[in-house]
C-alpha positions as CSV (number, residue, x, y, z in Angstrom):
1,X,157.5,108.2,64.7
2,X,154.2,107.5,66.0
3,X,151.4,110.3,65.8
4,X,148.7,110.0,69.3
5,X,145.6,112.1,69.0
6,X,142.7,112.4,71.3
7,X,139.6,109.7,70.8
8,X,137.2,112.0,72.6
9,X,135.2,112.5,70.2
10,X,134.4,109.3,68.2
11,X,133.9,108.2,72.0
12,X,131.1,111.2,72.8
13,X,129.5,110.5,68.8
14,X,129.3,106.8,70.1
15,X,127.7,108.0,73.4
16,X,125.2,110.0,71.4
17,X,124.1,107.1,68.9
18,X,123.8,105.0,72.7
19,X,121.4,107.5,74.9
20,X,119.3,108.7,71.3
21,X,120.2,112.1,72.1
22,X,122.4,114.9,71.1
23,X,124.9,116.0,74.0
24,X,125.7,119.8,74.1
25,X,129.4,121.1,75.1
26,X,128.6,122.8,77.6
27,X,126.3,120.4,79.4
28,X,129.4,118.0,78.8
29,X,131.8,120.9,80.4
30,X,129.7,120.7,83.7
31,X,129.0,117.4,83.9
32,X,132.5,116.3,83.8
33,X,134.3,119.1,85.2
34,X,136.6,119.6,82.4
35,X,136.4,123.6,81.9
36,X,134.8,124.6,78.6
37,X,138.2,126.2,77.5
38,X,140.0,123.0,77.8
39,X,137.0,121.1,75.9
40,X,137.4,123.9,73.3
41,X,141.5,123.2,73.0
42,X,140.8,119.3,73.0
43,X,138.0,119.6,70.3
44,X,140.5,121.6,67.9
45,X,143.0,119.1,68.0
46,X,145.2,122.4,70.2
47,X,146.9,120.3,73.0
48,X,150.3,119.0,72.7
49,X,149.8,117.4,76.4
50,X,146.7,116.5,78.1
51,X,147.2,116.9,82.7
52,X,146.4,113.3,84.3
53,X,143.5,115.1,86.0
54,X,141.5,115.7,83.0
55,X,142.3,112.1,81.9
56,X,140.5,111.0,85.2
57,X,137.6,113.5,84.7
58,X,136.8,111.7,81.2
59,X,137.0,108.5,82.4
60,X,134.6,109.6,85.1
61,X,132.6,111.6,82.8
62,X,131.9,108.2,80.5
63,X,131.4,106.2,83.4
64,X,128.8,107.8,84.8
65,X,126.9,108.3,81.1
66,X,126.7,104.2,81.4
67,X,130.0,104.0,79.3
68,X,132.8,102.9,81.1
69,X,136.1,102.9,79.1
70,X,139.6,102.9,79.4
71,X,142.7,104.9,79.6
72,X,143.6,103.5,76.2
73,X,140.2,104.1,74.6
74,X,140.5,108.3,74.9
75,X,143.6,107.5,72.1
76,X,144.1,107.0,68.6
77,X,147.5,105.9,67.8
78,X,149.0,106.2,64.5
79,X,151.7,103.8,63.7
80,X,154.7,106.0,61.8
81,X,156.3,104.4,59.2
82,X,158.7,101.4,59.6
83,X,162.3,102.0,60.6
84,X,164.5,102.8,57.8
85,X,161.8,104.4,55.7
């Protein structure tokens, strides 16, 4: 079975090394409108599922930091292992 986890936060490390500066949680809270509670489940690896609002509120958030992405950038997929293993 496959394993999908969260990119987030290679993608804000990456965002980091591009503006020289170190982004703070809850500057990133406001700024995208993702509650700090729902950064704080993200950032521990605590969500199961992840609503198709806050999706859209990251792409926003990295597009308007000068980073647009993807839908398929914000995951890291894990292929399981080969059937019949």
């Amino acid at each position: 079975m496959h394993s999908v986890r969260l990119n987030v936060f290679n993608l804000i490390k990456d965002l980091e090394k591009r503006t020289g500066s170190d982004l703070y949680w809850t500057d990133i809270a406001r700024q995208s409108g993702i509650t700090r509670q729902t950064w704080d489940r993200l950032r521990h690896d605590g969500v199961t599922a992840v609503e198709l609002r806050t999706l859209a509120k990251l792409l926003d958030f990295f597009s308007s930091q000068g980073m647009p992405i993807g839908i398929a950038d914000l995951f890291i997929v894990d292929p399981g292992p080969p059937y019949g293993d």
